[in-house]
C-alpha positions as CSV (number, residue, x, y, z in Angstrom):
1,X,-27.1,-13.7,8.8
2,X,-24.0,-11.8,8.4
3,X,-22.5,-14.0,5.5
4,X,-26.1,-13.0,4.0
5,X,-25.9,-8.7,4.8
6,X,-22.3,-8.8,3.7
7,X,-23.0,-10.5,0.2
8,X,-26.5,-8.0,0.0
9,X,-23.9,-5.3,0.5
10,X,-21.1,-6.3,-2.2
11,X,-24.4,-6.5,-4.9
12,X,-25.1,-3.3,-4.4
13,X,-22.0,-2.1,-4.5
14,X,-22.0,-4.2,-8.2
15,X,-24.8,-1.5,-9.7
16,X,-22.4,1.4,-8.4
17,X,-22.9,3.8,-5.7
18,X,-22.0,3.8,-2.0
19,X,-23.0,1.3,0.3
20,X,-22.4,0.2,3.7
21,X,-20.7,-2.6,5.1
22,X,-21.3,-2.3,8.5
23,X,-21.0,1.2,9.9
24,X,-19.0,3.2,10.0
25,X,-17.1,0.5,6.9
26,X,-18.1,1.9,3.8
27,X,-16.8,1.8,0.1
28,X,-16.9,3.8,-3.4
29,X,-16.5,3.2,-6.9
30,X,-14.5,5.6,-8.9
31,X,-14.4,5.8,-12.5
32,X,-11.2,6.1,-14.2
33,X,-10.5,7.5,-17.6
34,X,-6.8,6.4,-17.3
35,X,-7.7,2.4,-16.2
36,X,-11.4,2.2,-18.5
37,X,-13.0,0.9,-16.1
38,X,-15.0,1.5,-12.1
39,X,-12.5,0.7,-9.2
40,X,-13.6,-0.2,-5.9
41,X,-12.1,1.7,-2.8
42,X,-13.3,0.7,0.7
43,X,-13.3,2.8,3.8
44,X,-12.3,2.6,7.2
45,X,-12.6,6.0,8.7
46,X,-11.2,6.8,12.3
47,X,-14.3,6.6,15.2
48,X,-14.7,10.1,15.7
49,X,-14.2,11.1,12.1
50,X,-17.6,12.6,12.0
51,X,-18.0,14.7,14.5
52,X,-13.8,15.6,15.6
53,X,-13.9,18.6,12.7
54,X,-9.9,17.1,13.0
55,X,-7.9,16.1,9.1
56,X,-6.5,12.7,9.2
57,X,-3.0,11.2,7.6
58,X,-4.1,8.8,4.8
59,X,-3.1,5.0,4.8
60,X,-3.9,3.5,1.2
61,X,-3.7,-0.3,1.7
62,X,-2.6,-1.7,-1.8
63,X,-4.5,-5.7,-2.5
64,X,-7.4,-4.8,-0.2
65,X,-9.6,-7.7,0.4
66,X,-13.3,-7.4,2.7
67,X,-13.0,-10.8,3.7
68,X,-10.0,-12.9,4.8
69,X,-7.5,-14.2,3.0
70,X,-4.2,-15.9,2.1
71,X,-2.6,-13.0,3.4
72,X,-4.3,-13.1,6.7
73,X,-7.4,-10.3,8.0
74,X,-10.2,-8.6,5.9
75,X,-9.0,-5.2,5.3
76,X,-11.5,-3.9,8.0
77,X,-10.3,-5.8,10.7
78,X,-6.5,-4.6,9.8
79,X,-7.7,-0.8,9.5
80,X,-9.5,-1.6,12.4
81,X,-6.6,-2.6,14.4
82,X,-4.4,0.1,12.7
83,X,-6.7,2.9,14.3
84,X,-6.5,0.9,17.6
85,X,-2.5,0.9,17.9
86,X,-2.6,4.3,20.1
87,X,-0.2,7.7,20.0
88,X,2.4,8.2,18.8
89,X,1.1,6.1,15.8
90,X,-2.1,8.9,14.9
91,X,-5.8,8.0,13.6
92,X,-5.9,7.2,10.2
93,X,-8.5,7.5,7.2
94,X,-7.4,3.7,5.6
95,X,-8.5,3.5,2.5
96,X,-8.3,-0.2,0.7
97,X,-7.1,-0.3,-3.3
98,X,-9.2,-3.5,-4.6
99,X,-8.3,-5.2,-7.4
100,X,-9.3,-6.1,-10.7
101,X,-5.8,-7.5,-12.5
102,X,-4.1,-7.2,-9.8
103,X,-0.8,-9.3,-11.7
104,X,-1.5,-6.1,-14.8
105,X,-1.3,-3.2,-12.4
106,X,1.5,-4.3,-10.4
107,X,4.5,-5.1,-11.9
108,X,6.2,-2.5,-13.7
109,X,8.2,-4.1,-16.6
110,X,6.7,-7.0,-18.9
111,X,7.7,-10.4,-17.1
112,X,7.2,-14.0,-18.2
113,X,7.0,-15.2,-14.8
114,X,4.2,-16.6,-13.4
115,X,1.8,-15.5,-13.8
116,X,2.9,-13.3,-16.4
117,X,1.9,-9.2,-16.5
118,X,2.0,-7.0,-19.2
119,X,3.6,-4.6,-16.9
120,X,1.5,-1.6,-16.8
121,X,1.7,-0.3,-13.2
122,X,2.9,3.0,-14.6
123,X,-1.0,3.3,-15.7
124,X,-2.0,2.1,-12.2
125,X,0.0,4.6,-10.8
126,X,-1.0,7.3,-12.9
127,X,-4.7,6.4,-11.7
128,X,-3.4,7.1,-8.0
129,X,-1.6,10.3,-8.6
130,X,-4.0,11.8,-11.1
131,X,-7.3,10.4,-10.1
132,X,-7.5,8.6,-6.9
133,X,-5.6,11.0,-4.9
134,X,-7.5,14.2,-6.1
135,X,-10.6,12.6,-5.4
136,X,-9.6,11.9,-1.7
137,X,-8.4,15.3,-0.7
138,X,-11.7,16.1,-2.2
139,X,-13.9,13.7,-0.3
140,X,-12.2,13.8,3.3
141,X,-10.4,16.2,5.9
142,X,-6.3,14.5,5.0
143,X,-3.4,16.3,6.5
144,X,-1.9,15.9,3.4
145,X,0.4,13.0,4.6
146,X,0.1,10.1,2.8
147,X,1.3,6.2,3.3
148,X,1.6,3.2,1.1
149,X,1.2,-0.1,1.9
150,X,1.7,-2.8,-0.2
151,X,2.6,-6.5,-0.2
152,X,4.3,-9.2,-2.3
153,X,3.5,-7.7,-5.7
154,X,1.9,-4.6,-4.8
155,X,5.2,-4.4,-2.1
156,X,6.7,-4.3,-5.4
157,X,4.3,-1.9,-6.4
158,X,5.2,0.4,-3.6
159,X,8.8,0.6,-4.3
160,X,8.1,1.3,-7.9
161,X,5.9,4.2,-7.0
162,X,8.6,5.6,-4.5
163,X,10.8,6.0,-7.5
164,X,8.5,6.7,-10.3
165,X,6.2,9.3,-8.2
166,X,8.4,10.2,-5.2
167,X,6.0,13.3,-4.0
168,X,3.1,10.9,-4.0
169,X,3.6,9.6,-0.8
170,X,5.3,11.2,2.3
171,X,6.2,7.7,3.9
172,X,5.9,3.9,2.0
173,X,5.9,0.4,3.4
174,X,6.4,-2.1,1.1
175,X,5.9,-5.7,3.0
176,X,7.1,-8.8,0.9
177,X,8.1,-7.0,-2.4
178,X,8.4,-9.4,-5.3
179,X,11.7,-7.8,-6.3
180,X,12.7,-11.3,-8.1
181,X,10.2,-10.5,-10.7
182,X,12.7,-7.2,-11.7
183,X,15.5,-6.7,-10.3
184,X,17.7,-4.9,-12.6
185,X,14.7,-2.3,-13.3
186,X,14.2,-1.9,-9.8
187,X,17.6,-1.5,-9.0
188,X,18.3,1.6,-11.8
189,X,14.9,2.7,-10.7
190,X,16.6,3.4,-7.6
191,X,19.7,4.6,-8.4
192,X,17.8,7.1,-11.2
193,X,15.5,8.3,-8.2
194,X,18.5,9.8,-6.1
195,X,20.4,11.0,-8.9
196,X,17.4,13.3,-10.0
197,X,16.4,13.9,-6.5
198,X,19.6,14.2,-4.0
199,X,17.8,16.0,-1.1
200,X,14.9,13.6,-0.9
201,X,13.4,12.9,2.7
202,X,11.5,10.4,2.5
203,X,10.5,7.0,4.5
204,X,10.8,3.2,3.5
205,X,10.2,0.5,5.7
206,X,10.6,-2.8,4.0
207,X,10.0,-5.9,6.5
208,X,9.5,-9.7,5.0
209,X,9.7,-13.3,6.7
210,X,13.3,-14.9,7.4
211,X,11.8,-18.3,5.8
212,X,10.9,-16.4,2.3
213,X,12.3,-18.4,-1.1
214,X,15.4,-16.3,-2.5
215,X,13.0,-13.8,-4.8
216,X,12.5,-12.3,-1.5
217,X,15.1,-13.5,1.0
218,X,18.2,-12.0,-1.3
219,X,16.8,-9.7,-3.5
220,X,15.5,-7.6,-0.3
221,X,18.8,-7.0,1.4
222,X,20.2,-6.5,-1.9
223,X,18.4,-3.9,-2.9
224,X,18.3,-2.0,0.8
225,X,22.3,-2.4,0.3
226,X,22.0,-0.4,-2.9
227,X,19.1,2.2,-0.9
228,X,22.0,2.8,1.6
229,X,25.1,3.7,-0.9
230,X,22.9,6.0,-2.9
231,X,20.3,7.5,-0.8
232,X,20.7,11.3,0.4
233,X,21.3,11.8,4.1
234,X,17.5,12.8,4.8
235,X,16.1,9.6,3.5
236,X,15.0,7.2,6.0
237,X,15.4,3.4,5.8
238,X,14.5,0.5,8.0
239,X,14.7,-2.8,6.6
240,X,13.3,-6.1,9.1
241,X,13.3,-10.0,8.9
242,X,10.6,-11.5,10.9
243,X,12.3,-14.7,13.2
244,X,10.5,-17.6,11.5
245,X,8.4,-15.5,9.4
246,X,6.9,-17.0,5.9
247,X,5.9,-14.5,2.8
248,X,4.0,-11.4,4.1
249,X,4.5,-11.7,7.8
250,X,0.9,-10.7,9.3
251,X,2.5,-7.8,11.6
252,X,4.1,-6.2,8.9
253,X,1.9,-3.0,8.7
254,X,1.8,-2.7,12.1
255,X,6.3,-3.2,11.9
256,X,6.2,-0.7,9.3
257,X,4.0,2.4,11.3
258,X,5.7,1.6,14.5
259,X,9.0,2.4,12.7
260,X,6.9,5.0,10.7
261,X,5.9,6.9,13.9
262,X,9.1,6.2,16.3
263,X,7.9,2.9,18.5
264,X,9.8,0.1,16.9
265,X,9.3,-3.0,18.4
């Protein structure tokens, strides 16, 4: 009966419109002008949201998926569990980015690879910044403090949008970033980003499995060895390699607020 309410619920959200997962799990569509075309955004609010009259920090979970898979949990049970973690880490409003070319949206430079991408997550971004985020601070009570999580190519994503939209978010975990798929952009990127910006305080937590292929394995302390000779004084990094850990180690959100929030495992 579940599989059944669950797959009622994704059809209706296919005609548009809100609809409920299971309370209090909800999603909207918004329409973008920059993207041509609906995107999907679900919603895990914190328990008392409703009635607390309290604003909420903003976690927006890049590659969101409702049901299980190959990266482990639905996106409800990890906001879930997120919201369960207890002070210092605070009560969230998650909010889960779907996708619908996901390999388009991610990468930011044209890459062969496979599979290959166009490399337009500079539109994708622009959607966040000019669209998605408006619309949130609209909808919701927010603090105004925002996260990004991302992992394996939206990791990447998230390092991308630290350096191409650096007031976008206050804090940005990036769990598994594809940096292989480009490096040398990434790294000038970087370099580019504390140039322009030499007193920015910002937080990156970057964590990824000790048993990742080399994309991710080298390219990750690489490029936190360049984060640390060029980063100002007030920008905080915390780089970790999960003992036996494969690609997108199934803590890793939870690694990246405890660091976030000042209880590091």
């Amino acid at each position: 009966m579940r599989k059944i309410v669950f797959a009622l619920a994704l059809a209706a959200a296919a005609v548009g419109g809100v609809y409920l997962i299971n309370p209090p799990y909800k999603a909207f569509k918004i329409s973008s002008r920059i993207l041509g075309e609906k995107r999907t955004i679900l919603e895990c609010l914190p328990a008392g949201y409703h009635t607390s009259g309290k604003s909420y920090p903003v976690l927006f979970h890049l590659d969101a998926d409702p049901r299980p898979s190959a990266y482990g949990p639905s996106f409800y049970a990890i906001a879930e569990k997120m919201n369960a973690l207890g002070a210092p880490i605070p009560e969230m409003i998650v909010l889960g980015l779907t996708n619908t070319d996901r390999t388009r949206d991610m990468i930011p430079v044209p890459d062969t690879a496979f599979p290959p991408s166009p490399g337009k997550a500079h539109e994708f971004l622009q959607f966040i910044t000019e669209e998605l985020i408006p619309d949130v601070e609209a909808r919701y009570r927010v603090t105004g403090f925002r996260i990004l999580y991302g992992r394996s190519d939206s990791g990447l994503f998230a390092l991308y949008a630290l350096t191409a939209a650096p007031d976008a978010f206050q804090a940005v975990i990036a769990s598994s970033p594809s940096l292989g798929r480009s490096p040398a952009f990434m790294a000038e990127a970087v370099k580019k980003l504390f140039r322009e910006r030499p007193a920015l305080a910002k937080t990156l937590f970057v964590v990824y499995g000790a048993n990742e292929g080399p994309s991710v394995a080298d390219r990750v302390p690489e490029f936190a060895a360049l984060i640390k000779k060029t980063c100002p004084e007030n920008f905080i990094l915390g780089v970790k390699s999960i003992p036996g850990g494969g690609h997108v180690p199934e803590s890793s959100l939870e690694e990246g607020l405890r660091f976030l929030f000042g209880t590091p495992n």
